[in-house]
ZADO-1210 file (C-alpha; in nm, 4 decimals, padded with zeros to 6 digits):
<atoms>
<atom x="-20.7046" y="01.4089" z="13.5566" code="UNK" pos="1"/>
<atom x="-21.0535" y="01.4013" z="13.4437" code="UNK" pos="2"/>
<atom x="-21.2218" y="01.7462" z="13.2450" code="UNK" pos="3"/>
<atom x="-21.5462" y="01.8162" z="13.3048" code="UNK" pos="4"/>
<atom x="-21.7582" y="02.0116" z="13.0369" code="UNK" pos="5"/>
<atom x="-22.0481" y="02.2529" z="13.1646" code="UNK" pos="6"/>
<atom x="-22.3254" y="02.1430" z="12.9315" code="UNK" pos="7"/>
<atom x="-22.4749" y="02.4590" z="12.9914" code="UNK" pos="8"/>
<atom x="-22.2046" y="02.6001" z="12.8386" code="UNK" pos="9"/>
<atom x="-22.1742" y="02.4281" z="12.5140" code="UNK" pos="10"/>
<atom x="-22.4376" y="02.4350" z="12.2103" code="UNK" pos="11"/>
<atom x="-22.6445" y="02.1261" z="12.1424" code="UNK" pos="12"/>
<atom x="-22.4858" y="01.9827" z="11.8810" code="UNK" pos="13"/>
<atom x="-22.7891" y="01.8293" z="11.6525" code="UNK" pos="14"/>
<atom x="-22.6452" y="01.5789" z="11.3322" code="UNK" pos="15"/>
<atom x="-22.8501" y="01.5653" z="11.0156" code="UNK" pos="16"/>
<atom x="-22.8382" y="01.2317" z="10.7858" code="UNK" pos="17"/>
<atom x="-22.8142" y="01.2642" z="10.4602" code="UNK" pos="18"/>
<atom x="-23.1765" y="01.2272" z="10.3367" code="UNK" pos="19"/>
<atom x="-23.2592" y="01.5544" z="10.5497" code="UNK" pos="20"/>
<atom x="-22.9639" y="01.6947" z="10.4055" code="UNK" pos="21"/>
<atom x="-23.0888" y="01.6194" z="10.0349" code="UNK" pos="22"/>
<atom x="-23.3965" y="01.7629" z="10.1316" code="UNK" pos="23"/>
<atom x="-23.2613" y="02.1053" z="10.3292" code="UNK" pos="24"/>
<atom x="-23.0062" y="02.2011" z="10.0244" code="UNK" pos="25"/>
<atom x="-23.2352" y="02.0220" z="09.7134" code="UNK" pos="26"/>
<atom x="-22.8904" y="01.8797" z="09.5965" code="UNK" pos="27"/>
<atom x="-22.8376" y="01.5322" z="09.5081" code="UNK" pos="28"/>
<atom x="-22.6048" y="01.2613" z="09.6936" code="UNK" pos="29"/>
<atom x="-22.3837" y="01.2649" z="09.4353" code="UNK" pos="30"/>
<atom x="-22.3464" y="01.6836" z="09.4512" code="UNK" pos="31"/>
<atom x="-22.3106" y="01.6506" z="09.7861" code="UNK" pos="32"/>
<atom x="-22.0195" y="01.4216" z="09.7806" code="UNK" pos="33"/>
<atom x="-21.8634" y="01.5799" z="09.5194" code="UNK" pos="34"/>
<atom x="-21.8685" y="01.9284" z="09.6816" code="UNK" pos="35"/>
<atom x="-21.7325" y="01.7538" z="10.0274" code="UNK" pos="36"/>
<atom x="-21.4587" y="01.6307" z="09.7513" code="UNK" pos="37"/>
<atom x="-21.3460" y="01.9828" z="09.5988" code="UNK" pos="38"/>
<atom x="-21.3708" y="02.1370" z="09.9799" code="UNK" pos="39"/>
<atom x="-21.7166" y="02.3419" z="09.9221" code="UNK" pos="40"/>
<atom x="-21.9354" y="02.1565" z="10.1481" code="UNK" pos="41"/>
<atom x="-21.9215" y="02.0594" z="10.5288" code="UNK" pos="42"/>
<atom x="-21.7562" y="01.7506" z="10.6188" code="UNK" pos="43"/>
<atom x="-21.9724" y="01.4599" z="10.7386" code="UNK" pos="44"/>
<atom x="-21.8799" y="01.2926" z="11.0692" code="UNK" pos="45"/>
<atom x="-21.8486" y="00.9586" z="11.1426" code="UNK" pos="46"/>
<atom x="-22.1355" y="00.8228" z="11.3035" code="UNK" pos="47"/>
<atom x="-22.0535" y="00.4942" z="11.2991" code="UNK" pos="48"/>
<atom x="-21.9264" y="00.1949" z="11.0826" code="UNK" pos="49"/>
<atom x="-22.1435" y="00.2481" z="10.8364" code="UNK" pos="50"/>
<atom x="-22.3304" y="00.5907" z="10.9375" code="UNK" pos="51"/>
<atom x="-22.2607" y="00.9471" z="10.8366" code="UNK" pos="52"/>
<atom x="-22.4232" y="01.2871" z="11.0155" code="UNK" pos="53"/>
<atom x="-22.3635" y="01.6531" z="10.8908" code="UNK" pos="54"/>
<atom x="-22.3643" y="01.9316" z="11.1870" code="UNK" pos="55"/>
<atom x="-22.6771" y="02.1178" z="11.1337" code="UNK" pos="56"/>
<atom x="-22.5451" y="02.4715" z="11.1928" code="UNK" pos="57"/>
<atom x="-22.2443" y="02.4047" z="10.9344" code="UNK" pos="58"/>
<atom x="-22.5343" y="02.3358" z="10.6953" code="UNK" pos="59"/>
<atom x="-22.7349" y="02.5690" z="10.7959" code="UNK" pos="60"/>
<atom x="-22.4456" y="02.8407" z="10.7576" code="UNK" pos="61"/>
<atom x="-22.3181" y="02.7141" z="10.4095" code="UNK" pos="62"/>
<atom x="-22.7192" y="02.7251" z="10.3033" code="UNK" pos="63"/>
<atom x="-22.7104" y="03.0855" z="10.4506" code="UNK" pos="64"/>
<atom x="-22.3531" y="03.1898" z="10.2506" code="UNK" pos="65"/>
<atom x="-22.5463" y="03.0486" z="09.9015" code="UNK" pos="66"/>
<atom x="-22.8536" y="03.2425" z="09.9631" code="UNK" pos="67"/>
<atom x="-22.6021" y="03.5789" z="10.0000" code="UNK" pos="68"/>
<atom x="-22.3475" y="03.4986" z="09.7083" code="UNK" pos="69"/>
<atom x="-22.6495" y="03.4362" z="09.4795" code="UNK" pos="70"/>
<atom x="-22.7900" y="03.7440" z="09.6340" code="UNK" pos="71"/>
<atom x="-22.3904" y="03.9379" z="09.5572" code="UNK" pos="72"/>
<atom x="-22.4329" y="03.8177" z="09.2177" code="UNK" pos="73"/>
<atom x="-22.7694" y="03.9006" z="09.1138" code="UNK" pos="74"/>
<atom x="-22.6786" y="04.2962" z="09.2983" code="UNK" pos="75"/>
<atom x="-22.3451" y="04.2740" z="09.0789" code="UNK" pos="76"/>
<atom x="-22.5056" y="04.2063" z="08.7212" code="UNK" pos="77"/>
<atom x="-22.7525" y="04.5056" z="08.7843" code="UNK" pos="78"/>
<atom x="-22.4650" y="04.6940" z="08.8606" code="UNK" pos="79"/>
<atom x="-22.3296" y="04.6010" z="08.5069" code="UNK" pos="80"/>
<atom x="-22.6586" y="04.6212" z="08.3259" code="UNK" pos="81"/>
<atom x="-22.6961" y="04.9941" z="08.4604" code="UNK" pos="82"/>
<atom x="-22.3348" y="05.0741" z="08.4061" code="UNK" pos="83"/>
<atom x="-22.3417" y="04.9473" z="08.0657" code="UNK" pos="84"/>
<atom x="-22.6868" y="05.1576" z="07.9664" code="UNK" pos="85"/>
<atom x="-22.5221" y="05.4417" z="08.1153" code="UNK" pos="86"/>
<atom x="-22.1945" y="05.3929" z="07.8971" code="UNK" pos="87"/>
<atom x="-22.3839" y="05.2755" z="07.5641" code="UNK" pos="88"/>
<atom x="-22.3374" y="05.5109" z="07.2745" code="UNK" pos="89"/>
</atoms>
């Protein structure tokens, strides 16, 4: 039995190679594969024998959860810096 997929249902799916991917997150090659190493960046896909693409919305969404846990931190060490004024002797 065959399965049919409504395309109208299903995202477009776009791939990203890796120099637009160097040039979306400003990290090297080498960061890149060593964050897809430890787990912290998306996987690629295999493209083909010797090809490679990265799902543009999983790098667009670990771009957007940098932007906030920079954002987390930067809220969190005001927090600190006030608490500790407040608390100084």
């Amino acid at each position: 039995m065959e399965t049919k997929i409504n395309q109208s249902n299903t995202p477009d799916i776009r791939m990203l190679r890796l120099p637009e991917v160097i040039d979306r997150t400003g990290l090297s090659k080498a960061t890149i594969y060593e964050q897809i190493a430890a787990g912290t960046f998306p996987q690629p896909v295999n493209l083909g024998p010797r090809a490679v693409g990265f799902v543009e919305s999983e790098v667009g969404q670990w771009l957007r959860s940098m932007v906030e846990a920079s954002r987390v931190q930067k809220r969190q060490a005001e927090e600190y810096r006030q608490y500790r004024e407040l608390t100084a002797f």
